[in-house]
N, C-alpha and C positions, 0 to 999 in steps of 0.2 A: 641342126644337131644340138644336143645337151650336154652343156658341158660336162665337167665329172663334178665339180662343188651342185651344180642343178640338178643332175642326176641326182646327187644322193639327198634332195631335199623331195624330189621326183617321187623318189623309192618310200620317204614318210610321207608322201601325199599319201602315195599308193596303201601304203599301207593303214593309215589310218581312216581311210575312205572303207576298208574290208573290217576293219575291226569297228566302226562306228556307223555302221549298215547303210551311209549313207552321204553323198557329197555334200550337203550342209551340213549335216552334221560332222565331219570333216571339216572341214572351214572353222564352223567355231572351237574346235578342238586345234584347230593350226591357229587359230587369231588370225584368218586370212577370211579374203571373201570369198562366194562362191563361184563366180568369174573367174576369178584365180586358182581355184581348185581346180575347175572344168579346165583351164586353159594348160594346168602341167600336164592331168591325166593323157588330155591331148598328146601334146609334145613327147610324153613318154612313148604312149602308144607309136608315134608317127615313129620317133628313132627307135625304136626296137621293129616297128615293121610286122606288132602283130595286135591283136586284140586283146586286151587285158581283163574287158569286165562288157558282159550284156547288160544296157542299161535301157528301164522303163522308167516310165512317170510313178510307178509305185516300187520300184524293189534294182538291183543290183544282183548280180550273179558272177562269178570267175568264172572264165571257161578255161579249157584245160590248161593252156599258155601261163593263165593269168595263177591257176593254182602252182603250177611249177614254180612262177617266178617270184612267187609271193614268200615262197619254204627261202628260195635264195636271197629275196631280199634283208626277212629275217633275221638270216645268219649272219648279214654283211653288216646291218644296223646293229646287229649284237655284239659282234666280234669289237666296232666301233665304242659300243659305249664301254666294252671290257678295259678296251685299250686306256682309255679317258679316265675313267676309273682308279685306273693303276699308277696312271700317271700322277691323279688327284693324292692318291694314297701316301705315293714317295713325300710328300709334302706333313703329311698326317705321323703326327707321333703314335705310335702302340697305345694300346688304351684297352681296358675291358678285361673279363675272365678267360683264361685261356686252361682246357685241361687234357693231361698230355698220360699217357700209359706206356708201359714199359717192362720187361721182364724183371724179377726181384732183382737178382744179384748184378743185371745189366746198367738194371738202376740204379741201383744201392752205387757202384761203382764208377760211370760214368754220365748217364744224363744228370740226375743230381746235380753233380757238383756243377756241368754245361749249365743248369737250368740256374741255379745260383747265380752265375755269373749274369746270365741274360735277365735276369730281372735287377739284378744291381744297375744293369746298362739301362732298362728299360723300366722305372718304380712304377708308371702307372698301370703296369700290368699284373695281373693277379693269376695266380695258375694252382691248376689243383694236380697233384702228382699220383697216378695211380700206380703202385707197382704190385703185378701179381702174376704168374704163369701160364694163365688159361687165354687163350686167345678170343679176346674180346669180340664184339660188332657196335664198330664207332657210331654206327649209324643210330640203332636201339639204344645204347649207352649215352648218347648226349656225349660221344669226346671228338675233341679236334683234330688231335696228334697223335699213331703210334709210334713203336718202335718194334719193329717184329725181324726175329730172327729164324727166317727160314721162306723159302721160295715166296712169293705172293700169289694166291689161290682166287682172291675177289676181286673180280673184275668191277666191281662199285668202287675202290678206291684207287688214289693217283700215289704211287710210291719213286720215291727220288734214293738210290744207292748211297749209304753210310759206307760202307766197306765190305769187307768180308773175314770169317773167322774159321780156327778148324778145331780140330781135338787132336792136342798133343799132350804126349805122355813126358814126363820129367818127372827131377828129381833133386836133392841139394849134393853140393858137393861131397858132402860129408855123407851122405849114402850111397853114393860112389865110390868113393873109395872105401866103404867098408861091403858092398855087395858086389862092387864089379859092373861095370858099365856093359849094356846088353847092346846087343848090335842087330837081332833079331827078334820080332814079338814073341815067338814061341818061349824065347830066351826069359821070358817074363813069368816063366811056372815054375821057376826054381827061386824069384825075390819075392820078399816083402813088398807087396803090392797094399794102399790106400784103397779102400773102396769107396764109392761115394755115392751118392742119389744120381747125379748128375753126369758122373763119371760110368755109369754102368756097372755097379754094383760086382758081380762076379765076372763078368763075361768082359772085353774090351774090342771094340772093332777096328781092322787095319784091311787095309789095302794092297795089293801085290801083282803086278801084273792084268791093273785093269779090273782086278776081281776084289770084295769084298771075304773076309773071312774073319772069324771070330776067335778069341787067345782067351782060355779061363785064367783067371788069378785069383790069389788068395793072400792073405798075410792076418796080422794079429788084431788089427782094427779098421771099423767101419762106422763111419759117421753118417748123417740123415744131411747136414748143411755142407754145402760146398766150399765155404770163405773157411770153415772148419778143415775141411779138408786139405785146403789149400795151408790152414797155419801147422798143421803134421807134418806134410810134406816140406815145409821150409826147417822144420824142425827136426830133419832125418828121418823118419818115421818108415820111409820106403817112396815107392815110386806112386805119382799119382796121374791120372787122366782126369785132364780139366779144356776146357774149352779157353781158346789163347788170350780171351780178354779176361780172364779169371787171373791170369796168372803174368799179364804184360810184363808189368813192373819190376817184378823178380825175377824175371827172366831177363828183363832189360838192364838189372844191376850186376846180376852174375850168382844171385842168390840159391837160382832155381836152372837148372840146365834142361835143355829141350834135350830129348834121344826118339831116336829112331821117327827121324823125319820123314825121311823115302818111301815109310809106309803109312803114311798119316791119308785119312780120304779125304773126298774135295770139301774146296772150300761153300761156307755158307755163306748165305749173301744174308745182310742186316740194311734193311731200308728202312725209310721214313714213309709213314705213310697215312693218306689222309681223305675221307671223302671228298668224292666229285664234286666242284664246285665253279660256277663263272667264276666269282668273285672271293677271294678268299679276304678273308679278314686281315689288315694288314698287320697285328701280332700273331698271326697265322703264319703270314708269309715271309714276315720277318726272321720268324722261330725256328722255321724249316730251315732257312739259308744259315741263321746261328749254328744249328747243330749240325749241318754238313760242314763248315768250320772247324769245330771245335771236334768233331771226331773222325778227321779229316786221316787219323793214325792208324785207324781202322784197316786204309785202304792199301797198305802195305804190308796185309798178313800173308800173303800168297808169297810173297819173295822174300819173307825172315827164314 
């Protein structure tokens, strides 16, 4: 029998014997002799119990056995050197250009400042920050990193959960008390309602029973920017729908009051997300686990 350290030296006989068309040729690709090639193939063949390769004086051939087992050995040498790799890597400071995309105001707001941070931790890293709206393809764009708010559709990339977010309606204290705190969306066609790009403009969507439905509003102004929208609202202006990391902060201080939560819809999911890859680069993979860290506050919008 072979042992498992022989085996898996077995398994590179094997395999470089099919990728170098040939057992000398093998041999000098292992720096072994040819005697010793013949005598793993062997050994391999005897403990597995079947035939691995039809061999002449001029050619080599897999038979079926030997192409099955060739996909598996593949996978196992690879998975191997992945591991070793990574291992290599923990050892390896970050280095090189790294560039990372993002929604505007997701960005402007939160990877930003994360990304700030991780290059202070990290100087020999370089990163180009794209922020824009239209959902990219990392793959044709040359980037490493997104950050996408909303289901993931491409099965080409590997996406790791930030959190999740929803649309909620608020408002400041002080338009509360001068409109009257609503308790029902409908309740929302008789205030000063914010309108915004973001926020959906005249129409507002709520939830009831499982069901989707739709509440018109109006009021005395409408802005194009949402950060805009967001400083009305803190400034009394009437009520506004913003998406909850628009508005964390002032909500978190008391600035800004959440209303009519029991009809807010579900939440979205905000992942990271990154082409498929063995081996990621390790300020790839470093930058991933940083910003699952750092917007770690994300993951408690469902139970605020």
């Amino acid at each position: 029998m072979i042992c498992d350290m022989d085996k898996l030296r077995a398994m590179q006989t094997f395999v470089a014997i099919v990728d170098q068309g040939s057992l000398s040729a093998a041999a000098r690709v292992l720096d072994s002799s040819l005697p010793a090639v013949v005598r793993t193939l062997a050994a391999l063949e005897t403990s597995l119990d079947v035939r691995l390769l039809n061999r002449t004086t001029r050619r080599i051939a897999l038979t079926e056995e030997g192409r099955t087992y060739l996909e598996t050995c593949r996978q196992i040498l690879g998975e191997l050197q992945e591991a070793e790799a990574r291992l290599a890597a923990r050892h390896e400071a970050p280095s090189g250009t790294l560039v990372v995309t993002a929604p505007v105001l997701f960005g402007q707001l939160h990877v930003a400042p994360a990304l700030y941070r991780f290059l202070r931790a990290y100087p020999a890293v370089k990163c180009r920050l794209l922020l824009n709206d239209r959902v990219v393809n990392l793959w044709e764009e040359g980037i490493d990193v997104g950050i996408r708010i909303s289901p993931l559709d491409d099965s080409t990339l590997v996406a790791q959960s930030l959190g999740a977010i929803r649309r909620v309606v608020v408002a400041s204290p002080a338009c509360l008390a001068e409109q009257g705190e609503v308790t029902h969306p409908r309740e929302l066609a008789g205030r000063n309602c914010i309108r915004s790009h973001g926020g959906g403009f005249g129409q507002w969507r709520f939830w009831e029973g499982g069901r989707e439905f739709v509440v018109p509003v109006d009021g005395n102004l409408e802005v194009s920017h949402g950060l805009t929208a967001v400083e009305a609202c803190l400034d009394g202006m009437g009520y506004g729908c913003f998406l909850s990391y628009q508005v964390a902060a002032p909500m978190a201080d008391g600035r800004l009051v959440r209303v009519l939560k029991d009809y807010e819809g579900p939440a979205r999911p905000v992942n990271i997300v990154y082409p498929h890859a063995r081996l990621l680069p390790s300020r790839t993979r470093v930058f991933v686990e940083w910003m699952k860290r750092e917007l770690r506050a994300l993951r408690d919008v469902s139970t605020q």
